[in-house]
MARBA-3410 file (N, C-alpha, C, O; in Angstrom, 1 decimal):
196
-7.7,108.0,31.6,-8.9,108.0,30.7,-9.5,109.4,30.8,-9.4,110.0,31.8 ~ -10.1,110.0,29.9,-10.9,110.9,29.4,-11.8,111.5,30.5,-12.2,110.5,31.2 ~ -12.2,112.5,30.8,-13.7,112.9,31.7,-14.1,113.1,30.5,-13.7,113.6,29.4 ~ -15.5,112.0,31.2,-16.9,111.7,30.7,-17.6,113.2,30.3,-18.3,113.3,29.3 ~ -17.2,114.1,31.1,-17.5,115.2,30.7,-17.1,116.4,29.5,-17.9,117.1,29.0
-15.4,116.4,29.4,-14.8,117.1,28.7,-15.5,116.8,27.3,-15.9,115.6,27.1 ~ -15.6,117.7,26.3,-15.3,117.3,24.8,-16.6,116.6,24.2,-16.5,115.8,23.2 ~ -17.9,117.0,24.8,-18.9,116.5,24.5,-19.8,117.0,23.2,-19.9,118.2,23.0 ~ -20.2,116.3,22.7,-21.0,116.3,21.1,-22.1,115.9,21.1,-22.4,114.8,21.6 ~ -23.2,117.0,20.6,-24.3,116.7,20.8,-25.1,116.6,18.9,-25.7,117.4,18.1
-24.8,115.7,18.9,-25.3,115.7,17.2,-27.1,115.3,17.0,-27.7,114.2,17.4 ~ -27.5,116.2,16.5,-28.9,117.1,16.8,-29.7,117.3,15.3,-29.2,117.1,14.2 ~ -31.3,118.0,15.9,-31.3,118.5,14.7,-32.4,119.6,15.3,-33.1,119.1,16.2 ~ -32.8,120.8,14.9,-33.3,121.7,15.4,-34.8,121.4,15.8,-35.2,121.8,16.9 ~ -35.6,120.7,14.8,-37.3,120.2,14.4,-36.7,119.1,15.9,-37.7,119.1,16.6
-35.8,118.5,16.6,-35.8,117.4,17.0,-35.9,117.5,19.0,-35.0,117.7,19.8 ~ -37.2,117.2,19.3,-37.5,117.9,20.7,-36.9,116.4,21.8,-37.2,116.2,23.0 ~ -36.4,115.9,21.3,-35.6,115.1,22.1,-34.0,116.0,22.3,-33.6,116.6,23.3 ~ -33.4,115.9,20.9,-32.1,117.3,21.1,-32.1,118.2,22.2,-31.2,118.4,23.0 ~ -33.5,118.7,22.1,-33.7,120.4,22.7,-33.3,120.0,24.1,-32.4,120.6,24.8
-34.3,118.3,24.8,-34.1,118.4,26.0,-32.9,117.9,26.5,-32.4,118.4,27.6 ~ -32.4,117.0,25.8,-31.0,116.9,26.1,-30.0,118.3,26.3,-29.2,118.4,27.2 ~ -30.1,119.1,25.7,-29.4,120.5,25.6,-30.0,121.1,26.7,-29.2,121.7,27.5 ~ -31.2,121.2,26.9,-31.6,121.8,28.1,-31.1,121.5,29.3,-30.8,122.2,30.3 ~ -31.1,119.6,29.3,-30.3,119.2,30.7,-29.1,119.6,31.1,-28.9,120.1,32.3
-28.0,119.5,30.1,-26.6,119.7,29.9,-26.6,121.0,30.4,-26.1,121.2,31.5 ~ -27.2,122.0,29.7,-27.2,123.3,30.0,-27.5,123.6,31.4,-26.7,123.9,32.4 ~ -28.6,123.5,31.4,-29.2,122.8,33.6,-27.8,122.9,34.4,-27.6,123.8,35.3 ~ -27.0,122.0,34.0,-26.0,121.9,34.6,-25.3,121.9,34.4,-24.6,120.9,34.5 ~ -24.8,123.4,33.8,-23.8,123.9,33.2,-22.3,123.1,32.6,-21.1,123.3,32.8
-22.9,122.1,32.0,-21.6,120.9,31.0,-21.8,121.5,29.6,-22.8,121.7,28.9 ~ -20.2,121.8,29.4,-20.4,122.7,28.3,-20.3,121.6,27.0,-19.3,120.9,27.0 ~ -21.2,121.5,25.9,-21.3,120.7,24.6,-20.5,121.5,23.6,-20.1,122.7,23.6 ~ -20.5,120.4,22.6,-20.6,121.4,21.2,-21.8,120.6,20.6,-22.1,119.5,20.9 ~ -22.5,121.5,19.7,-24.1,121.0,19.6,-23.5,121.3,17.8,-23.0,122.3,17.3
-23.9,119.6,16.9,-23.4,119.8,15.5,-25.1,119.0,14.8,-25.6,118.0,15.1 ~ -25.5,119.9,14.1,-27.1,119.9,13.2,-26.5,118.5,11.9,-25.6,118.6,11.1 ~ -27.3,117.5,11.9,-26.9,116.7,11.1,-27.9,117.3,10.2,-27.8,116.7,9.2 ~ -28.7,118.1,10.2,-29.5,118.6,9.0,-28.5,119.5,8.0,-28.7,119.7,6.8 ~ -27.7,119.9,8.6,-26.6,121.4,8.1,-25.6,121.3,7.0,-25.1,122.1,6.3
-25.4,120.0,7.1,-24.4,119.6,6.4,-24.0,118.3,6.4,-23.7,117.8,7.5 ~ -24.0,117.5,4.9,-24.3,116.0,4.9,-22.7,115.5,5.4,-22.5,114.3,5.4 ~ -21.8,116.5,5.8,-20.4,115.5,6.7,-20.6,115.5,8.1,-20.2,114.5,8.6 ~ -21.3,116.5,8.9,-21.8,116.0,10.0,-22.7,114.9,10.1,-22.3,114.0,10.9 ~ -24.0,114.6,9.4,-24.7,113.4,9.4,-23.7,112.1,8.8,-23.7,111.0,9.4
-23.1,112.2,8.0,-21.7,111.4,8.1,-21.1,110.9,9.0,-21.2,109.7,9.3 ~ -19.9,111.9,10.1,-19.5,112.1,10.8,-20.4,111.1,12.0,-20.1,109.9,12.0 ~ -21.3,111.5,12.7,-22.2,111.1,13.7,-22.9,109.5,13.1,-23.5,108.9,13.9 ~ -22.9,109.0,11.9,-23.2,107.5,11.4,-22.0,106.9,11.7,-22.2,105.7,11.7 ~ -20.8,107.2,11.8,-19.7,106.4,11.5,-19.7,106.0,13.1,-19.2,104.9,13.6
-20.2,107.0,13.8,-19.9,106.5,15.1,-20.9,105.6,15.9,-20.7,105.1,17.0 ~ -21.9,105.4,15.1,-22.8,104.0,15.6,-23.5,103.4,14.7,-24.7,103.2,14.8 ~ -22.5,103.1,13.5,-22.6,101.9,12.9,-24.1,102.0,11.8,-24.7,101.0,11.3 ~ -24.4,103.6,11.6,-25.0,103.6,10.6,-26.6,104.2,11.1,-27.4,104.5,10.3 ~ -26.9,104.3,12.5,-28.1,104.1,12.9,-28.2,105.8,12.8,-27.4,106.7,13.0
-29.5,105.7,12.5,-29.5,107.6,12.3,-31.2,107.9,13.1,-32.3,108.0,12.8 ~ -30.2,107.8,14.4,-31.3,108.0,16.0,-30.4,109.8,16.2,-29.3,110.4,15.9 ~ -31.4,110.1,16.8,-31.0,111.4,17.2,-31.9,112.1,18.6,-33.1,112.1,18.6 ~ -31.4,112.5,19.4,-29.9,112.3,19.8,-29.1,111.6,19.8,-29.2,110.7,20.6 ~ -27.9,111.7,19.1,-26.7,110.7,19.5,-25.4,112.0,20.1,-25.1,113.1,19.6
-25.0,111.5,21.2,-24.1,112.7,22.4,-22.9,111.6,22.1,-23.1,110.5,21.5 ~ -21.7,112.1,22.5,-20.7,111.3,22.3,-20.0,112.5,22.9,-20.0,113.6,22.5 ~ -19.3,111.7,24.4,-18.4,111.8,25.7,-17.2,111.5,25.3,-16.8,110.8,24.4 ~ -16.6,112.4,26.6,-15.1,112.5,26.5,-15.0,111.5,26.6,-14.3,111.0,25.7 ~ -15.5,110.5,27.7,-14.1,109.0,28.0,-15.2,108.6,26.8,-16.0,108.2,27.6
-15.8,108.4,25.5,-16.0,107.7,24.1,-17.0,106.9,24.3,-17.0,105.8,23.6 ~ -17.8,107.2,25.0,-19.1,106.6,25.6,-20.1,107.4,24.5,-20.0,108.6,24.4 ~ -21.0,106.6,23.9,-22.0,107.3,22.2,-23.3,106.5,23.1,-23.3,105.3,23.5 ~ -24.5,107.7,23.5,-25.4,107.5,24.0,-26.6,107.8,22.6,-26.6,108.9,22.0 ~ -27.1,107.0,22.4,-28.4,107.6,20.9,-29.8,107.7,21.9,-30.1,106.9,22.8
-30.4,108.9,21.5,-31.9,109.3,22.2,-31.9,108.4,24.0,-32.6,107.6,24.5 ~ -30.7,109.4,24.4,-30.6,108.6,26.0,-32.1,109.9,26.6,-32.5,110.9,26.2 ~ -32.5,108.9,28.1,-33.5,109.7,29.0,-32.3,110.2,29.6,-31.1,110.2,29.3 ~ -33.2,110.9,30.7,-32.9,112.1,31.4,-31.9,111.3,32.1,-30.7,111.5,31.9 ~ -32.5,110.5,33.0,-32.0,109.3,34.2,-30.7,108.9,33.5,-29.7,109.2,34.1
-30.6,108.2,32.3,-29.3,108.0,31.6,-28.5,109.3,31.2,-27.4,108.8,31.1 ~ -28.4,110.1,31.0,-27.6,111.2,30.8,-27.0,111.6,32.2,-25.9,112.0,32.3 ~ -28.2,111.6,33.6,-27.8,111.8,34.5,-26.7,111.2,35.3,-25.8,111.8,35.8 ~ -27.0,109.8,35.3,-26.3,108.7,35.6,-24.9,108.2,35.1,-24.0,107.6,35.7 ~ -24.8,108.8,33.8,-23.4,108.6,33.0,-22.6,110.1,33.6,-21.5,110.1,34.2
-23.2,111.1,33.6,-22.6,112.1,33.9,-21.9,112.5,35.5,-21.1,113.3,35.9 ~ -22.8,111.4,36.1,-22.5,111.4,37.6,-22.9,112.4,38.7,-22.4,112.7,39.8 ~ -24.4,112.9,37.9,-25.2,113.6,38.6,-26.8,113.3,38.8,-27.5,112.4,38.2 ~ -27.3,114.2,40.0,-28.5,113.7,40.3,-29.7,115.1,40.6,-29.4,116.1,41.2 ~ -30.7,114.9,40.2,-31.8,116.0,40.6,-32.1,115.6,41.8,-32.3,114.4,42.0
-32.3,116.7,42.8,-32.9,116.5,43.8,-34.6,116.8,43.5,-34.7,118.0,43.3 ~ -35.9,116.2,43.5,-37.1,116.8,43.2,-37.3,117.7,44.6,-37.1,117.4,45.8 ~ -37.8,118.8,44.0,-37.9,120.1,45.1,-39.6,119.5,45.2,-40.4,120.3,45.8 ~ -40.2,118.4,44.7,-41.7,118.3,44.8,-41.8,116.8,45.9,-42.6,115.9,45.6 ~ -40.8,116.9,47.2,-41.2,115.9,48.3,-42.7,116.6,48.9,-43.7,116.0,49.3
-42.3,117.8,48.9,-43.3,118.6,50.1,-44.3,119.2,48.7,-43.9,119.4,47.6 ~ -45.3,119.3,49.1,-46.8,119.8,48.3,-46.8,120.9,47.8,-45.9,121.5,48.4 ~ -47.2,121.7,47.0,-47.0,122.4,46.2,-49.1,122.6,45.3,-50.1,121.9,44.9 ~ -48.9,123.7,45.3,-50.3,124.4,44.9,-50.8,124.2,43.6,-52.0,124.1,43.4 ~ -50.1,124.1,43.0,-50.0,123.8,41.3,-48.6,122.9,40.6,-47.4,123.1,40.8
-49.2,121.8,39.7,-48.3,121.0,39.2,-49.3,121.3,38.0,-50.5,121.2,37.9 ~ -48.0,121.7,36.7,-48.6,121.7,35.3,-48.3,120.4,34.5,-47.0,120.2,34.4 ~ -49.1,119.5,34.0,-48.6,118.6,33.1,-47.9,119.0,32.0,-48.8,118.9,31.2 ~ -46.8,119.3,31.2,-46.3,119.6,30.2,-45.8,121.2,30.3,-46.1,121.9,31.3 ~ -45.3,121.6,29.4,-44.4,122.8,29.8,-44.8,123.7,28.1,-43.8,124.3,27.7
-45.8,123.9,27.5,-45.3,124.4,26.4,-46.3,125.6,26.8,-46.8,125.7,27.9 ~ -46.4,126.7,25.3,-46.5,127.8,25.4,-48.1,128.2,26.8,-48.2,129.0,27.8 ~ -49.3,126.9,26.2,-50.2,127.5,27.3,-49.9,127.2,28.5,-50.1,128.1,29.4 ~ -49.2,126.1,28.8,-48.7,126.0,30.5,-47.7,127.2,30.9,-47.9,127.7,32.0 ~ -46.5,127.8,29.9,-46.0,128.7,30.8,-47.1,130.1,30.6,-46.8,131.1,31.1
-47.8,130.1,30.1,-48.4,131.4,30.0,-49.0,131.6,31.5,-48.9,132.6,32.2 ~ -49.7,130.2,31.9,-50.6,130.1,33.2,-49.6,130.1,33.9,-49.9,130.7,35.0 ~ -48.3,129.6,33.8,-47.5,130.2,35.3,-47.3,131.2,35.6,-47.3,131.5,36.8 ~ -47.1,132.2,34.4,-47.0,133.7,34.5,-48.2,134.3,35.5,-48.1,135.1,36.5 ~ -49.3,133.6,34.9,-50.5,134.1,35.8,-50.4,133.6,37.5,-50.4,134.5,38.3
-50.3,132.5,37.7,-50.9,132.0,38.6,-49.3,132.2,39.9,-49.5,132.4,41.1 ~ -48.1,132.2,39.4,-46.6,132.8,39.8,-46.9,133.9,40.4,-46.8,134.0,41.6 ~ -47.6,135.1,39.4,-47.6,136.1,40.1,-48.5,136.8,40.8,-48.7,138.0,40.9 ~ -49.1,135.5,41.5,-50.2,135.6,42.4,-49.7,134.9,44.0,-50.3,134.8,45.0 ~ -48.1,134.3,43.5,-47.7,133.4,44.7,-48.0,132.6,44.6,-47.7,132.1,45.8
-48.7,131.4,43.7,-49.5,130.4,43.8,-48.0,129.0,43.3,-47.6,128.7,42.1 ~ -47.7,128.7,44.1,-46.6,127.6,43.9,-46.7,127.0,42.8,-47.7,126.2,42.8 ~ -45.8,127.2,41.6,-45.9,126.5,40.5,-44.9,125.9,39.9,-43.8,126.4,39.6 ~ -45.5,124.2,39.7,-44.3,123.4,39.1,-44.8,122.8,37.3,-45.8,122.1,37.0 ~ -43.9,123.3,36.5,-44.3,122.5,35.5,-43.8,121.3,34.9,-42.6,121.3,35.1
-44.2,120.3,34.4,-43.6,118.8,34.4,-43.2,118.8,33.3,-44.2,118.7,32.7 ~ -42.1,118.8,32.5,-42.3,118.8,30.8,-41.2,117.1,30.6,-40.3,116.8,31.3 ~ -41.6,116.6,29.7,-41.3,115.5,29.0,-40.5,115.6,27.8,-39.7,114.7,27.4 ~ -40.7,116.6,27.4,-39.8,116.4,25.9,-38.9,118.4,26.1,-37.8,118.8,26.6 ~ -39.8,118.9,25.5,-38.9,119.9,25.3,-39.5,121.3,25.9,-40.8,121.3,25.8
-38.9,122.9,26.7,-39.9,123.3,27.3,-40.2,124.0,26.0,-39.3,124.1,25.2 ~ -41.5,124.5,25.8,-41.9,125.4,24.6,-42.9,124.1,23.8,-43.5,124.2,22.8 ~ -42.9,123.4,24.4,-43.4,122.1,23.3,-43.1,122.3,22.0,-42.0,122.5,21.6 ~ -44.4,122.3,21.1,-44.3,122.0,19.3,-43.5,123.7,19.5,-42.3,123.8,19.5 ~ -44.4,124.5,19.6,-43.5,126.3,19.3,-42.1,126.2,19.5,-41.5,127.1,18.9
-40.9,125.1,20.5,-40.2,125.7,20.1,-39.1,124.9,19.2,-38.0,125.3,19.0 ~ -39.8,123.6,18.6,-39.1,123.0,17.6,-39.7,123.5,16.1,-39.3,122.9,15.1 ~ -40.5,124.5,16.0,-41.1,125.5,14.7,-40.3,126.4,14.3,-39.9,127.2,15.1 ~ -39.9,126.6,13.0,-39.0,127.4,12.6,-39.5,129.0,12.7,-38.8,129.8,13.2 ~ -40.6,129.3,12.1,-41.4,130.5,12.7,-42.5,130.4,12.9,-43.2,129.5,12.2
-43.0,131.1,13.8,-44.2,131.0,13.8,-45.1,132.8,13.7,-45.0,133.9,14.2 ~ -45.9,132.2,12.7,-46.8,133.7,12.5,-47.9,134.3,12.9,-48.3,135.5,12.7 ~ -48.5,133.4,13.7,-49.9,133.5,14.0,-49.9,133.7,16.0,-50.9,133.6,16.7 ~ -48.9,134.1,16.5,-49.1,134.5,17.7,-49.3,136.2,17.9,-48.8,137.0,17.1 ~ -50.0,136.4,18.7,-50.2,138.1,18.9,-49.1,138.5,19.5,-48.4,137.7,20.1
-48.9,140.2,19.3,-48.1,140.6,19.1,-46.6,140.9,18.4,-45.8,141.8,18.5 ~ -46.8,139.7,17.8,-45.5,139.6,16.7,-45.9,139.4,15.2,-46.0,138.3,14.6 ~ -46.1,140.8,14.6,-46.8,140.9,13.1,-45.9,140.5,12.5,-46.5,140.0,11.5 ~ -44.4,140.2,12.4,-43.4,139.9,11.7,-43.0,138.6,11.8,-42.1,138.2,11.1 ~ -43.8,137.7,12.9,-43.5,136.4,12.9,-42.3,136.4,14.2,-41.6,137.4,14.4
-42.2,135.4,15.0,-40.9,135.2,15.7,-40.4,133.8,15.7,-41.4,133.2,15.4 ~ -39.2,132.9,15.7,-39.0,131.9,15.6,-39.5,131.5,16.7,-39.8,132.3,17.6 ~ -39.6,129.9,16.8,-40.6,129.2,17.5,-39.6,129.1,19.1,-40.0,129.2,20.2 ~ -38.1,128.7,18.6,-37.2,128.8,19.5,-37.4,130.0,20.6,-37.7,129.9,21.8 ~ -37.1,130.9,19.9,-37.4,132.5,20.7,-38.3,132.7,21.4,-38.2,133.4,22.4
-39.8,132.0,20.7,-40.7,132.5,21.3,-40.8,132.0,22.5,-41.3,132.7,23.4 ~ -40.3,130.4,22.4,-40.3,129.2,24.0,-39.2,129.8,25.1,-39.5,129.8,26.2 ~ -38.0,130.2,24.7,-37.2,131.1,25.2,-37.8,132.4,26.2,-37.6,132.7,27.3 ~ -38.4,132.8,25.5,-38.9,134.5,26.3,-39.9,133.3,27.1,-39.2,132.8,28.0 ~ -40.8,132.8,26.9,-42.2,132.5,27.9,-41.3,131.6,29.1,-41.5,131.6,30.3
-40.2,130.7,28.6,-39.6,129.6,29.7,-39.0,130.9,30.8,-39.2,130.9,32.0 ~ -38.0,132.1,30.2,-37.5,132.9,31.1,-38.6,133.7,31.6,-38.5,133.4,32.8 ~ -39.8,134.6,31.6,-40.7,135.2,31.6,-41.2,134.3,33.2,-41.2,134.7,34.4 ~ -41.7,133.2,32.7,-41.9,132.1,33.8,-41.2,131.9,35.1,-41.6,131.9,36.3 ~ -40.3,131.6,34.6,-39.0,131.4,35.7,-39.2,132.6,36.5,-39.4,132.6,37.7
-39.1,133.7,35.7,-38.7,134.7,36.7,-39.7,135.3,37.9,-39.2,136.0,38.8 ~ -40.9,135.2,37.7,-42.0,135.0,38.5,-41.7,133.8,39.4,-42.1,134.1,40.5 ~ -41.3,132.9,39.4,-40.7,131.8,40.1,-41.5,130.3,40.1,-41.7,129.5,41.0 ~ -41.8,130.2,39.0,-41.9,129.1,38.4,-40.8,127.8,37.9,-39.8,127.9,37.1 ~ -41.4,126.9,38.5,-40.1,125.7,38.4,-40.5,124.7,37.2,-41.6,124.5,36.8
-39.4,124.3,36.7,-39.8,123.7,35.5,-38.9,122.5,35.5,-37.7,122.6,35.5 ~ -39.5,120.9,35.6,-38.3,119.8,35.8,-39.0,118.7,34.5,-40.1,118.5,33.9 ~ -38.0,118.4,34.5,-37.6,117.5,32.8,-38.3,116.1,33.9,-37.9,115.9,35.0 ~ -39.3,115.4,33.1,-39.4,114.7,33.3,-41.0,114.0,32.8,-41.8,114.5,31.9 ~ -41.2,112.7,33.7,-42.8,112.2,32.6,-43.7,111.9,33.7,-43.3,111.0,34.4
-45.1,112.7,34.3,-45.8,111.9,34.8,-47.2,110.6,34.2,-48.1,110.6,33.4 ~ -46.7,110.0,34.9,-47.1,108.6,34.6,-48.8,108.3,35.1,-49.6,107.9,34.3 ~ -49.0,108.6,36.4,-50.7,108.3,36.4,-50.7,109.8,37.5,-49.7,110.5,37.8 ~ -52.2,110.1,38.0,-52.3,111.5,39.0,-53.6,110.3,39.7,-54.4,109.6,39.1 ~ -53.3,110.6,40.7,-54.5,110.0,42.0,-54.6,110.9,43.2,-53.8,111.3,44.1
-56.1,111.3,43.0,-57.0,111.9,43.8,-57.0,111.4,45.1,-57.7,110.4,45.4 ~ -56.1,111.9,46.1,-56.6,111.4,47.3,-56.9,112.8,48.2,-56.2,113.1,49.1 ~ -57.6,113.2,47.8,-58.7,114.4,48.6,-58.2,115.4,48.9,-58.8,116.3,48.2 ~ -57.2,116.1,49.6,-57.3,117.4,50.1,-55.5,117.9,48.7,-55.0,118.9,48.3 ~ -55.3,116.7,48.6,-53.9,116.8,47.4,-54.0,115.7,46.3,-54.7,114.7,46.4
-53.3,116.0,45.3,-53.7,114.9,44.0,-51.6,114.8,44.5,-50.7,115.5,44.9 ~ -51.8,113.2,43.9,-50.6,112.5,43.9,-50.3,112.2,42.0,-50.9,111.5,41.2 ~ -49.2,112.9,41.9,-48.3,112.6,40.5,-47.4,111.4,41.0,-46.6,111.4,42.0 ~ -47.7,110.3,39.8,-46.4,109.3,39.9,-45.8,110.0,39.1,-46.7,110.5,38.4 ~ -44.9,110.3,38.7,-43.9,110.4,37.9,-42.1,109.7,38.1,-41.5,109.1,39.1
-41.5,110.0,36.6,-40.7,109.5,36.8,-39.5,109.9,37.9,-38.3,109.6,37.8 ~ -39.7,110.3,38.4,-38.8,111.1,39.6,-39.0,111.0,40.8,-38.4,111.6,41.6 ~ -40.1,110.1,41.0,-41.5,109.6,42.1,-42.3,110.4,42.2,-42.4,111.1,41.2 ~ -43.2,110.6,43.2,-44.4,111.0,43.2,-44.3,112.5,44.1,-43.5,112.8,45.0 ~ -45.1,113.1,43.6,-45.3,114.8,43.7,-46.6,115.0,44.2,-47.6,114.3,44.0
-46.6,116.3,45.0,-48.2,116.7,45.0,-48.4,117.9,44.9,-47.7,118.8,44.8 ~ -49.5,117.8,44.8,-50.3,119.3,44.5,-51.9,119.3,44.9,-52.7,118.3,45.0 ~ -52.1,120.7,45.1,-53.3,121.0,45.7,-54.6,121.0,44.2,-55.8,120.9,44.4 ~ -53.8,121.2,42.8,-54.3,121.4,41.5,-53.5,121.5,40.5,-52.6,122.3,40.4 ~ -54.3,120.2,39.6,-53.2,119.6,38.6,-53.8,120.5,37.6,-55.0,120.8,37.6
-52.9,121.0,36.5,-53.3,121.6,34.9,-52.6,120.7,33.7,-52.7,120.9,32.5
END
């Protein structure tokens, strides 16, 4: 039989911030896709209906051993693939950002390069709405417009490289228990000294 891994298809659509995070996971860990835009051409949205019966959910991924996952979570992608995140957020941490888009990494830039331990939580895609926007014109510094992709790109790497951590995932409630706030999330529970 097939690895689950070889020969994988990621049939997508650019506006689609479920796609993005799936591609981001894969990428994460280095499984190489081929990524096909059912927006681009009406034989790929073809193509990708015939394989589940008509239903036009997106993401639909489709594995080597012929396993067709439509808008899978993280946990399922991980699970079929036969991999696992370790959360680097057992031990406390100074800062946990809820969501990952343009104002949260801007603040990690800040608060990273002060040393201030920074984890951002993102749920759907990093860059949020900017980086499923085809351009965007109204940010400073870019009189010509930059795509929205690009722009989530520079701030996610910009981020990182100050040493800000960034994990795919959803927190679920935050409880105050005094000297650290407790994130449930889906990954279990995290702390920090201050939630954004």
């Amino acid at each position: 039989m097939a690895d689950v891994k070889e020969n994988i298809i990621v049939y997508g659509a650019d506006w689609c911030a479920d796609c993005h995070r799936a591609k981001y996971l894969l990428d994460k860990h280095g499984i190489p896709y081929t990524y096909k835009d059912v927006d681009s051409d009406p034989a790929i949205m073809a193509e990708m209906l015939a394989l589940v019966d008509g239903k036009n959910i997106i993401p639909t991924i489709q594995f080597g051993n012929g396993t067709v996952l439509q808008e899978p979570s993280n946990d399922e992608l991980l699970k079929l693939l036969g991999l696992h995140e370790d959360s680097p957020m057992k031990q406390s941490h100074d800062v946990v950002m809820v969501g990952a888009g343009p104002a949260a990494l801007t603040a990690a830039i800040y608060t990273t390069r002060e040393d201030i331990d920074t984890v951002l939580f993102e749920r759907g895609v990093v860059g949020g709405l900017a980086a499923v926007t085809d351009m965007i014109d109204n940010y400073p510094g870019f009189p010509k417009g930059i795509e929205g992709l690009n722009l989530a790109t520079a701030l996610q790497d910009q981020a990182e490289r100050f040493g800000a951590v960034i994990e795919l995932g959803e927190v679920l409630k935050i409880h105050d228990e005094g000297m650290y706030n407790r994130l449930e999330t889906t990954s279990g529970d995290y702390y920090a000294r201050a939630v954004l």
